[in-house]
C-alpha positions as CSV (number, residue, x, y, z in Angstrom):
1,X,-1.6,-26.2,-3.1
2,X,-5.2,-27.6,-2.3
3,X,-5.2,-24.8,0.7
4,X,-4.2,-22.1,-1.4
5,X,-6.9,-22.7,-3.9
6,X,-9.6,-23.5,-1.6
7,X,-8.4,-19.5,-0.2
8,X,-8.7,-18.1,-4.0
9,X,-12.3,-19.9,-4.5
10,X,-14.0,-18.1,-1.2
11,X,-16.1,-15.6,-1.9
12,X,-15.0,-11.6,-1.6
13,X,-14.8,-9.6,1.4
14,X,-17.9,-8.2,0.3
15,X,-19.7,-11.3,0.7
16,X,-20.1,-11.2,-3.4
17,X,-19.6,-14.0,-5.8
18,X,-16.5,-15.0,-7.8
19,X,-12.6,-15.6,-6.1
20,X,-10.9,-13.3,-3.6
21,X,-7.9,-12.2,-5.6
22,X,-5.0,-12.3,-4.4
23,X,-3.1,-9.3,-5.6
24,X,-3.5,-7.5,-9.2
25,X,-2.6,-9.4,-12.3
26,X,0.4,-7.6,-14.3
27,X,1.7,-8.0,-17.9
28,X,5.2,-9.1,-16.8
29,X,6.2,-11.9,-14.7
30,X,6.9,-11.0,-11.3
31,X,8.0,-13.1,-8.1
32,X,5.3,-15.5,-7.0
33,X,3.5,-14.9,-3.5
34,X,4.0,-17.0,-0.7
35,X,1.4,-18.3,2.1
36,X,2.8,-20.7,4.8
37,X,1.1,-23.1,7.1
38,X,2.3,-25.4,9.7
39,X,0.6,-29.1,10.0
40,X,-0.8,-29.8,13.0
41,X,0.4,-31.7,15.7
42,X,3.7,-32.5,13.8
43,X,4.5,-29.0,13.5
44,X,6.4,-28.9,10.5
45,X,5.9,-25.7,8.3
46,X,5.3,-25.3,4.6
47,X,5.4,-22.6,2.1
48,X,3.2,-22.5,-0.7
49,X,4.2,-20.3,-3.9
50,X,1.6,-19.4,-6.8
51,X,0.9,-17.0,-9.2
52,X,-2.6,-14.8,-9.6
53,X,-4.1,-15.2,-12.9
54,X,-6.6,-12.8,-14.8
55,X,-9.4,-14.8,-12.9
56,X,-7.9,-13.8,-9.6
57,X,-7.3,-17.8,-8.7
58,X,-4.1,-18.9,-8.1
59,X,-1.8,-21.3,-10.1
60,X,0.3,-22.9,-7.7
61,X,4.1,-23.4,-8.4
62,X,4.2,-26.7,-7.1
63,X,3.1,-28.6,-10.6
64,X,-0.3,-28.8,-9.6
65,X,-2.9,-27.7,-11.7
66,X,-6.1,-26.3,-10.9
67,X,-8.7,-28.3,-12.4
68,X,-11.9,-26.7,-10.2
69,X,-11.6,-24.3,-7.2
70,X,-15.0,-23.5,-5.0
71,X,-15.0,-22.6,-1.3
72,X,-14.8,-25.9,0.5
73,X,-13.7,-27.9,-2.7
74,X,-10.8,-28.3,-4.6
75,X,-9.9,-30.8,-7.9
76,X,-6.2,-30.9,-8.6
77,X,-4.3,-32.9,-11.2
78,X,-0.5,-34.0,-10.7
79,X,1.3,-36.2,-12.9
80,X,-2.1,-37.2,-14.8
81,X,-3.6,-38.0,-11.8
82,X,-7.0,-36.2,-10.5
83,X,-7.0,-35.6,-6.7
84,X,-10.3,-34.4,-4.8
85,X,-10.0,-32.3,-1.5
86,X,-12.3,-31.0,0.9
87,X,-11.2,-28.0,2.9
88,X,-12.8,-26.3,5.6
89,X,-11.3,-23.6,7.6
90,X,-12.2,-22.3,11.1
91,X,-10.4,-19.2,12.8
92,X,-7.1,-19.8,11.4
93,X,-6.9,-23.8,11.3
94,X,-7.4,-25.2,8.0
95,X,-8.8,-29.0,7.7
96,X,-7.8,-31.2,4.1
97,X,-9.9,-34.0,3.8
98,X,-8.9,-36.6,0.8
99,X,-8.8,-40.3,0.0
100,X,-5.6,-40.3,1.8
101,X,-6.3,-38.8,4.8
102,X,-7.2,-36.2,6.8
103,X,-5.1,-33.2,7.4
104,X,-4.9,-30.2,10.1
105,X,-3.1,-27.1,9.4
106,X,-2.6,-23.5,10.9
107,X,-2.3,-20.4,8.7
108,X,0.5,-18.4,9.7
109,X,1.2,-14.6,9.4
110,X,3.0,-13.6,6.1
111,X,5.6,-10.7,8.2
112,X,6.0,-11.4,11.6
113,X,6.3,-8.8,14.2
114,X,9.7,-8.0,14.9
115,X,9.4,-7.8,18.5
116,X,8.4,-11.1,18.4
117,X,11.9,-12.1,17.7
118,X,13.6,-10.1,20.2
119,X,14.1,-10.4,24.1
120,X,11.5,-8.1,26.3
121,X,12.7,-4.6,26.9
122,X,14.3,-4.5,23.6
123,X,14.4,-1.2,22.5
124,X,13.8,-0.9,18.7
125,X,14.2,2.0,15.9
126,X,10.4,2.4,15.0
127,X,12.1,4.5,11.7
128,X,15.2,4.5,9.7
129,X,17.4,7.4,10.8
130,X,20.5,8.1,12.1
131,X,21.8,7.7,15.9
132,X,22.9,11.1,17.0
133,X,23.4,11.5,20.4
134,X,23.2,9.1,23.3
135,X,22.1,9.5,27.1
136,X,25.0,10.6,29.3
137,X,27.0,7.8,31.1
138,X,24.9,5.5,28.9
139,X,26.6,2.0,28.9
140,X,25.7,-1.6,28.9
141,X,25.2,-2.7,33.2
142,X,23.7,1.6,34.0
143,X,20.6,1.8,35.9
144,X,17.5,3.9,33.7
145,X,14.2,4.9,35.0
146,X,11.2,4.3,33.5
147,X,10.4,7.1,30.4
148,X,14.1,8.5,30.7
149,X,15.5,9.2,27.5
150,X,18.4,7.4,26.4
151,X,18.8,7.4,22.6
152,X,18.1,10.5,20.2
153,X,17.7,9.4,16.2
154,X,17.1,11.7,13.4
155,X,15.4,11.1,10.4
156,X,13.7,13.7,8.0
157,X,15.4,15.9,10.0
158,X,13.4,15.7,13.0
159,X,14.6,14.4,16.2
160,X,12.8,11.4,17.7
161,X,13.7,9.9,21.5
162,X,13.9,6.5,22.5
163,X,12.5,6.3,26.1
164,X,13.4,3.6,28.7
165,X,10.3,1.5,28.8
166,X,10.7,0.3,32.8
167,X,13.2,1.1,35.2
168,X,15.9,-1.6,35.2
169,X,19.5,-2.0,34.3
170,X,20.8,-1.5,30.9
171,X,22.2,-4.7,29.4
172,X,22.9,-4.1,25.8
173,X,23.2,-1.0,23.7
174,X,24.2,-1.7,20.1
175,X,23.6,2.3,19.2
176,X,26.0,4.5,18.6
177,X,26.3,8.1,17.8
178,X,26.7,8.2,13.6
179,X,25.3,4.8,13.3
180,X,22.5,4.4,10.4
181,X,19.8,2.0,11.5
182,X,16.9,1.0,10.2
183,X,13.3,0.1,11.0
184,X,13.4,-2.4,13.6
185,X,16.7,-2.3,14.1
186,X,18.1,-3.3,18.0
187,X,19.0,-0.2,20.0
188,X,19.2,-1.7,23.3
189,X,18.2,-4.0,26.2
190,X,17.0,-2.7,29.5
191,X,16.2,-5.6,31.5
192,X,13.3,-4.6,34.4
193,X,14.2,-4.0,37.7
194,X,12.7,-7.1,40.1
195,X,10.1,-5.9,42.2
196,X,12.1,-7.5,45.5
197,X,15.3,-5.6,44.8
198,X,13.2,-2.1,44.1
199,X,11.7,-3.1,48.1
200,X,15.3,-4.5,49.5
201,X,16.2,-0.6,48.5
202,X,13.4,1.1,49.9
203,X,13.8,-0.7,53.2
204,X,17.8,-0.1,53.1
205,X,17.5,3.9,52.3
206,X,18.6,5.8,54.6
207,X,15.4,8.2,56.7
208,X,17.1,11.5,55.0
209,X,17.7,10.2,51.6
210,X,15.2,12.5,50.1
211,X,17.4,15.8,51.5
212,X,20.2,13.8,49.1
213,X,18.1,13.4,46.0
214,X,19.2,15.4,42.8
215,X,16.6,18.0,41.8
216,X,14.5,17.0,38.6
217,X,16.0,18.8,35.2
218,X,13.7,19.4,32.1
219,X,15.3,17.3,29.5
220,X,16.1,19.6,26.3
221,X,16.8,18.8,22.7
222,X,19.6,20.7,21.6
């Protein structure tokens, strides 16, 4: 609660007096915003939830109330009791100083990138849309090169293509042809060929493989 406040006290972007607000104040009672932070070393995360008031500080939805807010210094009362805290903040570690101790904490992102969650070479649907067509011979353990496309969606009735980012071996495709997805969704896995098995081949290929090779087609959207 103390780190919240001590955020609502510092001055504007602008570099002008008065709290950063947090959002715009409304007549009706909406759902309380979050901030979350993980104490340091322990790593154990918390999430903070408090409402904006017409003075752009926060009221925290903890019990706490705000008794004084300014950057660096915050006054809270719980249970009838006064508590003093000293915050400072540097990058995005946050340092609570009071008459029980003294406490480190790192701010964390509000949304987290969804490829953060996911495997590299995951391929994910940067729109919602719908899957309508998929690569020929397209199935989980198929070799792809790098840019080749291998999923077609459609949204706003404009076709977009997923390309292969690297040349590897397909090893999951959750997409298929009808399927509604939406932002962020998991398409597929193409796992990176290793550089020693792309060499192994090279040294292996026969001296005429190049008279063998397919000719290169212009893919076309239908």
């Amino acid at each position: 609660a103390a780190l919240a406040s001590a955020a609502g006290a510092a001055p504007a972007a602008t570099g002008g007096p008065g709290p950063a607000r947090f959002g715009a104040w409304r007549n009706l009672a909406s759902a309380p915003q979050t901030r979350r932070y993980r104490a340091e070393p322990g790593g154990t995360e918390y999430e903070i939830a408090y409402r904006t008031g017409r003075d752009g500080a926060p009221a925290p939805e903890t019990g706490e109330r705000v008794l004084a807010a300014r950057p660096g210094a915050v006054t809270l009362e719980t249970g009838g009791v006064t508590r003093h805290f000293t915050v400072t903040t540097h990058g995005d570690r946050a340092y609570v100083d009071t008459t029980s101790g003294s406490y480190t904490f790192t701010a964390l992102p509000r949304f987290t990138d969804p490829a953060e969650r996911t495997e590299p070479g995951s391929l994910l649907a940067p729109m919602p849309g719908t899957v309508v067509r998929l690569a020929d011979g397209l199935v989980p353990g198929a070799a792809v090169e790098a840019g080749q496309p291998l999923i077609w969606l459609e949204a706003m009735k404009m076709e977009h293509r997923i390309l292969a980012p690297a040349s590897g071996t397909l090893t999951a495709l959750h997409a298929a042809p009808g399927l509604q997805v939406e932002v962020g969704a998991l398409l597929a896995v193409v796992q990176d060929a290793p550089a020693h098995a792309s060499a192994e081949a090279t040294a292996d290929a026969p001296a005429d493989a190049s008279a063998h090779a397919p000719a290169h087609q212009e893919e076309t959207t239908p």
